[in-house]
N, C-alpha and C positions, 0 to 999 in steps of 0.2 A: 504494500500500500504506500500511498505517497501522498501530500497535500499540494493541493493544487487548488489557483485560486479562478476560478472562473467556472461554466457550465456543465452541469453532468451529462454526459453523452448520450444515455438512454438508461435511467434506473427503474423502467418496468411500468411506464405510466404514471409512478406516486407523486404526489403536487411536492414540488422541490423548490427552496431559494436559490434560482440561477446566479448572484451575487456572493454566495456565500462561500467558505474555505470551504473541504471536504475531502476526508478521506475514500480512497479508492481502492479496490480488489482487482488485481488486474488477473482478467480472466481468461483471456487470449493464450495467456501462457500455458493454460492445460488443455483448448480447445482440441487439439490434434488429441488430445489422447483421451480427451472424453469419446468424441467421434469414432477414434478406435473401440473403446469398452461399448460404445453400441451398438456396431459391426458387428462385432466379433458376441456379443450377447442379446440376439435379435428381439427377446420375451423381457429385455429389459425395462423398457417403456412399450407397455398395453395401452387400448388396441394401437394396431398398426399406424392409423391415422394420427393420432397423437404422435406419435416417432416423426412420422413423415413431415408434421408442422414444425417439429424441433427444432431436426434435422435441416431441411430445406429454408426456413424463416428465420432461423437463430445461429445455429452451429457452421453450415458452410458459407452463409453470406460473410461471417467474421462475428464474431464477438465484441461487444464495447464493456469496456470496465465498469465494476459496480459500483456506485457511491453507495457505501457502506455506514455515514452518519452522517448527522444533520445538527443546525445550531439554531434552526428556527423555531423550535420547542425543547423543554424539560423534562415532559411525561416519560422519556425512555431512558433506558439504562446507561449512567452515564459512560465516556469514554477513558479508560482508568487514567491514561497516561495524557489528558487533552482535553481538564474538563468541560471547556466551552462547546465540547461535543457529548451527541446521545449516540447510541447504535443506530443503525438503521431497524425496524420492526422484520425484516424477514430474516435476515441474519440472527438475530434472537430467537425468534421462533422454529424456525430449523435446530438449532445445536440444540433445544428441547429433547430432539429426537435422544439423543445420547447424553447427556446431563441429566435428565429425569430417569432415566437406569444407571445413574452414579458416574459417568466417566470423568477420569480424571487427567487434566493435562502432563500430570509428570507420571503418567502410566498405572498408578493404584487406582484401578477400574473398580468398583463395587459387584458385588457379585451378579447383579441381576443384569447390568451390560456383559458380563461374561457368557451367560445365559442365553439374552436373547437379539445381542448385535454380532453382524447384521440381519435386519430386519429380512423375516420374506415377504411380505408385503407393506408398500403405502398404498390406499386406497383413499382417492385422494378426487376434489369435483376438478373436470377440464380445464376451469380458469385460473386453476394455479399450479398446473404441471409445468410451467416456464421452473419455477422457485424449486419443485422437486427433481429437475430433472438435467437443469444446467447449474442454478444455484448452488444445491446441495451437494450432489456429487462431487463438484469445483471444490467446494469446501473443506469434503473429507478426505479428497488426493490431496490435499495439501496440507491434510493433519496426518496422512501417508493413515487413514483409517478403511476398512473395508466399505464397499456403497451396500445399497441396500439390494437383493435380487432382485426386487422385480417393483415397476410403479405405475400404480393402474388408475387413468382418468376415469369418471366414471361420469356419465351424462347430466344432462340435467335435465328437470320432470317440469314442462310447460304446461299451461293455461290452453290447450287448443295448438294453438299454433304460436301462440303468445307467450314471452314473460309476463308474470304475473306480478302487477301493480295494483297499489294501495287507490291509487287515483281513479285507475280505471275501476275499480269496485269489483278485480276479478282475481281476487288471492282467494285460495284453497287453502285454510289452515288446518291442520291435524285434528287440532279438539275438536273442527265444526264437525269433518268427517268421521270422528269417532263416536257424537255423540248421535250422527244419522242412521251410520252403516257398521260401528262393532270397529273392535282395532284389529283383531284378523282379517277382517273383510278387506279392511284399509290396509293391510300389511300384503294379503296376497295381491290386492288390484297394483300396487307400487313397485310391487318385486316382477310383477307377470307382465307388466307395460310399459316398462325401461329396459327395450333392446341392449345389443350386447355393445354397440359401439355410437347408438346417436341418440338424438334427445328422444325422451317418452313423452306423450301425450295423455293430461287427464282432465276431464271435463265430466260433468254430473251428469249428463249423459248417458256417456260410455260406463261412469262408475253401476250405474242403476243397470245397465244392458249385460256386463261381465259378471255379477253378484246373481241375478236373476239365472244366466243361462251357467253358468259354471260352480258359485258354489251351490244355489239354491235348487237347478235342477239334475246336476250330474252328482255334486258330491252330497249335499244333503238329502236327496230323493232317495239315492242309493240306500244308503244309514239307514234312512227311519222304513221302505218298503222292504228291507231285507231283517229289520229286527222284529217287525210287523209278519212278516209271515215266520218267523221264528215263534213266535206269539201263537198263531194262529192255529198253525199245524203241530205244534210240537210243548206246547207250554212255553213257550220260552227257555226251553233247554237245547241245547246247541251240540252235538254229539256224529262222530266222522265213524259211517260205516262202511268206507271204502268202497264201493260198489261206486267203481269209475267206469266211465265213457271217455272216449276220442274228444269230445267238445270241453274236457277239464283241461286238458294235458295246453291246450295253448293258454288259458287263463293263471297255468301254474309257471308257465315256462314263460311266460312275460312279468309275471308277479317277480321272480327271481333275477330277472333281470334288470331292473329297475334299480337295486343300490349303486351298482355300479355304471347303468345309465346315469343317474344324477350325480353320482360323483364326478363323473367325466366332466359333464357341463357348469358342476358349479369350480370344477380345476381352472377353468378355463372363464372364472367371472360370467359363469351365462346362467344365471339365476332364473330367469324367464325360462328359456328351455328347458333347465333343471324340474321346475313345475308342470311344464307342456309333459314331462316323460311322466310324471307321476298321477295326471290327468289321464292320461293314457290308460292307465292301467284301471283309474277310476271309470273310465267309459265304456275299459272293455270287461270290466265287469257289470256295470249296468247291460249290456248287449249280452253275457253270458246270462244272464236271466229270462232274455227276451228268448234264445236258442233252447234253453233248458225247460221252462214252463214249468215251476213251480207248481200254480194254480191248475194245472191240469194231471199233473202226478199226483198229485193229493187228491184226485177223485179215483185214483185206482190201488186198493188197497195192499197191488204185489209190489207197486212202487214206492213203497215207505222209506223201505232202507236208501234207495237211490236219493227218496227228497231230501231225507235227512244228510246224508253228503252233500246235495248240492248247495243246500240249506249252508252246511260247514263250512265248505268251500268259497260261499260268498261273504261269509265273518271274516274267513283266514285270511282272505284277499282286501278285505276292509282293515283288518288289524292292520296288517302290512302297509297297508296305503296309508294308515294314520299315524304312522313309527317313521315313514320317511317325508311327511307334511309336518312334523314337530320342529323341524329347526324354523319353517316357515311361518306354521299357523300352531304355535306352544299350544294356545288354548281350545281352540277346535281339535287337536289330539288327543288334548288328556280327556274331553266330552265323548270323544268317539269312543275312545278305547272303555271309560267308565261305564257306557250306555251297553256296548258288547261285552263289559265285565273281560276283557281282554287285558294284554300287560304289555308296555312299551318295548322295542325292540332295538336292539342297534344294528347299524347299517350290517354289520360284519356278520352278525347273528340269521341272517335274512338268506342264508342258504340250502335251507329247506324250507320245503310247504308242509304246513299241515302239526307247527307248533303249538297252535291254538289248542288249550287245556278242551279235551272232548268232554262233554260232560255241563259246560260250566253254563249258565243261566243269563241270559240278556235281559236288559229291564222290560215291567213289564209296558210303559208308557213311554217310547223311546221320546225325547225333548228336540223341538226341532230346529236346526244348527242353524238355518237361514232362510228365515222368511224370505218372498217374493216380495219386491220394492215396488209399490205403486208410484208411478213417473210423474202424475201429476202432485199427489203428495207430496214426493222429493223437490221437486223445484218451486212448488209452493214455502216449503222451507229456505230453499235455497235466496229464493227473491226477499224474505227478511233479513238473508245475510251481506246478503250485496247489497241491499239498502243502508245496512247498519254500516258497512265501510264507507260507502259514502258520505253517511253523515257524518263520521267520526274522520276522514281526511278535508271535507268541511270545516272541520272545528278547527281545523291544524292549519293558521293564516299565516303560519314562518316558518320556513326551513328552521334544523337547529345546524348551526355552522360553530365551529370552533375559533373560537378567537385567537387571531394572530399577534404578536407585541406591537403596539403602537410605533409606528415612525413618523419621520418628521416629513415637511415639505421638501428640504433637501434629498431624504432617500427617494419622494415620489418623484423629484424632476431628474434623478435616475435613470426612469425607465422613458422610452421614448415612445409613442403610439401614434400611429400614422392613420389613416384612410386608404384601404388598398383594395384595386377591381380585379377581381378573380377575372384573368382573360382564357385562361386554358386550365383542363382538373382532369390528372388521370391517376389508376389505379397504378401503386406501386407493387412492381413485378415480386410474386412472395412473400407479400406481406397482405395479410387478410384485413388488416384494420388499419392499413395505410392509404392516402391521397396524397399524391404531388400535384400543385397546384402552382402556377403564373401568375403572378400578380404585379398589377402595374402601380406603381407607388410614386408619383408625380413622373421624372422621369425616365426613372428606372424601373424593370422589370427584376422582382425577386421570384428565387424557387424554396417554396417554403410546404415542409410536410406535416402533415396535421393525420390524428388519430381518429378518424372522421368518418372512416369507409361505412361504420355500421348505421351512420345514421345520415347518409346524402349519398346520393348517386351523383357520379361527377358529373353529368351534365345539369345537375341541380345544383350545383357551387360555380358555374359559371356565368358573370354578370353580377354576380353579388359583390357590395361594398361592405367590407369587413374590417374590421378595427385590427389591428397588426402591430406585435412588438416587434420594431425595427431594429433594434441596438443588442441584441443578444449575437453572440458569437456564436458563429456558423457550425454547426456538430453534423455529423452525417445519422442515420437511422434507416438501416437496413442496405445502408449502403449508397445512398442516396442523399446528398448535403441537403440541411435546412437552415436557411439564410433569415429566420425569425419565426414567429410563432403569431398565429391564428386567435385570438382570444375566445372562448367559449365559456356558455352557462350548462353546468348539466345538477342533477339531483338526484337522491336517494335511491329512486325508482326505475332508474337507467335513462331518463330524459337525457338528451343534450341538445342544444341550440348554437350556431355561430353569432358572434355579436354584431348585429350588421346595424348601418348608417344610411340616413336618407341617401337616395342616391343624386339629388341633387348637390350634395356633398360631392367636390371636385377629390380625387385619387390625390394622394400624397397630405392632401392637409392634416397635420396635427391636431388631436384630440388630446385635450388637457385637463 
């Protein structure tokens, strides 16, 4: 690190004082060999695409040093040797990883980093796999510390098609959905409709469409019609007299299969699929009831022994199926297994059929796991909820911003701000949330890059009069020099706005 007195090059988007001294992490120095450790360990950063933005946006365009503190606040940790400096927050919060399991810089580690560094997984949301995946790694080559195996972005769960804002009256919070739909409901709809590598989609809708058709008709029908004719035909004793047919052998020999189907896909972060295989097995046992005909074997009295197997058979295949929805759905398991007087299973355990205690008694009123969600009901709820946001971001007539230290008129006639006309705005090559953009600023032409892509199409920033720091020293980003900075408003909720000026405002005039 070094101090150095003038503009940070790129420290990750955070609001920075471009005037201030600052230490830096020069991180170029280990690029070649980060690069190398991601070659040469493909599963190192999950999924693929996540690598590929890294790679391509960060690692081979070149690396820019990290300003690693700041002296325009106190809140953070200071810097031991230079008090007028704090850390920077991501640099803190990373060594967490290994300081909170004891490590120690002159090597007397505590035992629980002995234990469990390195990490085999960070699972960790998309928008900060920059910090886990250049940041960190950087960090621990140069404390000559092992990285972690493996670091998995994982999506993020939209509004429809939308991030979900307080403004727009369309955030989905936990409690409301807990207090509609049950926390298992709401734990499998979250796990079963966040694909393995993009964003998930949930909307009250689809919530009410998924609950009705999967748990309430495949997995809860199953449950309560199969302990209902247990009931029925047999007292409620549940008892395997062998007398098999050809139509058991594929509901046994899929039932079996199934721990290590799911294990495969939850190895592999695919928790949805992991559920798709275990639904599987729940449907096709729904369907071996339809092949088998309970209700028709009960009117023939030499078919007893055979109901009562197939009777077993459709417990044994429910026990099993509610042994591997427990890490999913904890409390719809322990219901299912309690209701069939059955016993939890572990995965390993699951390589025979036909474990279920013969003999043993199903309740005699099975409880029913999931009601059918009436649509209008539901969103008749739903419409006091999004009212009530409304009212309540209503109430709320000021951002809360944090206060900066006071300066003087002298620090403001510092900074210099012009009037500049966007004459030409295009995407920068490999950068997802870059615009290079032309601006004419009396009579000069500057190229100045702004962070802007997610929220303006460039032919939509051209002809706009934009307020523009002109006096900041030229830094490149992404490869690409930016000859001042673009003023912008953004808020809590992911707004942003450019600060723009009548355009009868002539180009170049100073704003003061």
């Amino acid at each position: 690190s070094q101090l150095v007195d003038g503009k940070c090059p790129d420290c990750g988007g955070d609001v920075h004082d471009a005037k201030e001294e600052a230490y830096f992490f020069k991180l170029s120095k280990y690029q070649d060999r980060l690069i190398k450790h991601i070659e040469d360990h493909p599963e190192f950063i999950q999924p693929v695409s996540r690598k590929n933005e890294m790679m391509n946006n960060f690692l081979k365009p070149g690396l820019q040093d990290l300003c690693v503190s700041r002296t325009s606040f106190k809140w953070s940790i200071p810097v031991d040797f230079d008090p007028k400096h704090v850390v920077y927050v991501w640099i803190d919060a990373l060594t967490n990883y290994i300081t909170g399991l004891g490590y120690d810089a002159d090597g007397n580690h505590g035992e629980l980093y002995k234990k469990y560094w390195p990490a085999d997984l960070h699972l960790i949301g998309k928008d900060i796999v920059r910090f886990h995946t250049i940041y960190w790694p950087i960090m621990l080559m140069a404390l000559d510390i092992p990285l972690p195996k493996q670091v998995f972005g994982h999506p993020w769960l939209l509004q429809g098609e939308s991030k979900m804002s307080k403004s727009k009256g369309n955030v989905i919070y936990a409690d409301d959905l807990v207090d509609i739909f049950g926390v298992d409901a709401v734990r499998y709809f979250v796990l079963h409709e966040i694909p393995y590598d993009n964003d998930g989609s949930i909307t009250w809708d689809l919530l009410v469409e998924r609950i009705n058709s999967d748990l309430a008709n495949v997995l809860g029908n199953l449950v309560n019609r199969t302990i209902a004719m247990s009931n029925k035909y047999f007292g409620g004793i549940v008892e395997n007299k062998n007398v098999c047919e050809d139509v058991d052998q594929e509901l046994k020999d899929l039932a079996l299969a199934m721990p290590a189907k799911s294990i495969a896909k939850m190895d592999e972060f695919k928790a949805s699929n992991a559920l798709d295989e275990i639904f599987n097995l729940l449907r096709r046992t729904n369907k071996y009831i339809d092949e088998t005909m309970p209700w028709a074997l009960a009117k023939d009295e030499t078919q007893q022994d055979r109901l009562a197997t197939v009777l077993y058979n459709l417990i044994e295949a429910i026990n099993i199926g509610a042994s591997l929805l427990e890490p999913f759905m904890p409390e719809t398991s322990a219901k299912i297994l309690a209701q069939i007087n059955g016993a939890p299973r572990a995965f390993d355990d699951m390589t025979e059929f036909g474990k279920y205690q013969s003999g043993n008694k199903v309740v005699e009123k099975p409880e029913i796991l999931f009601a059918r969600m009436d649509q209008k009901e539901v969103m008749e709820k739903v419409k006091e909820i999004e009212e009530a946001q409304k009212a309540e971001v209503q109430g709320e007539k000021y951002p809360e911003v944090e206060k900066k230290p006071e300066i003087t008129i002298d620090d403001f006639d510092k900074i210099q701000i012009q009037v500049g006309e966007v004459i030409k705005c295009e995407p920068v090559k490999k950068a997802k949330k870059l615009l290079v953009s032309q601006i004419k600023i009396g009579a000069e032409t500057r190229q100045i890059v702004s962070g802007i892509a997610k929220y303006y199409k460039p032919e939509e920033m051209v002809g706009k009069k934009v307020a523009v720091i002109t006096n900041l020293k030229p830094c490149k980003l992404c490869g690409v020099e930016s000859q001042g900075m673009i003023l912008a408003a953004g808020d809590d909720e992911g707004n942003l706005s450019v600060v723009t000026v009548d355009k009868d405002i002539v180009a170049g005039s100073e704003i003061c």
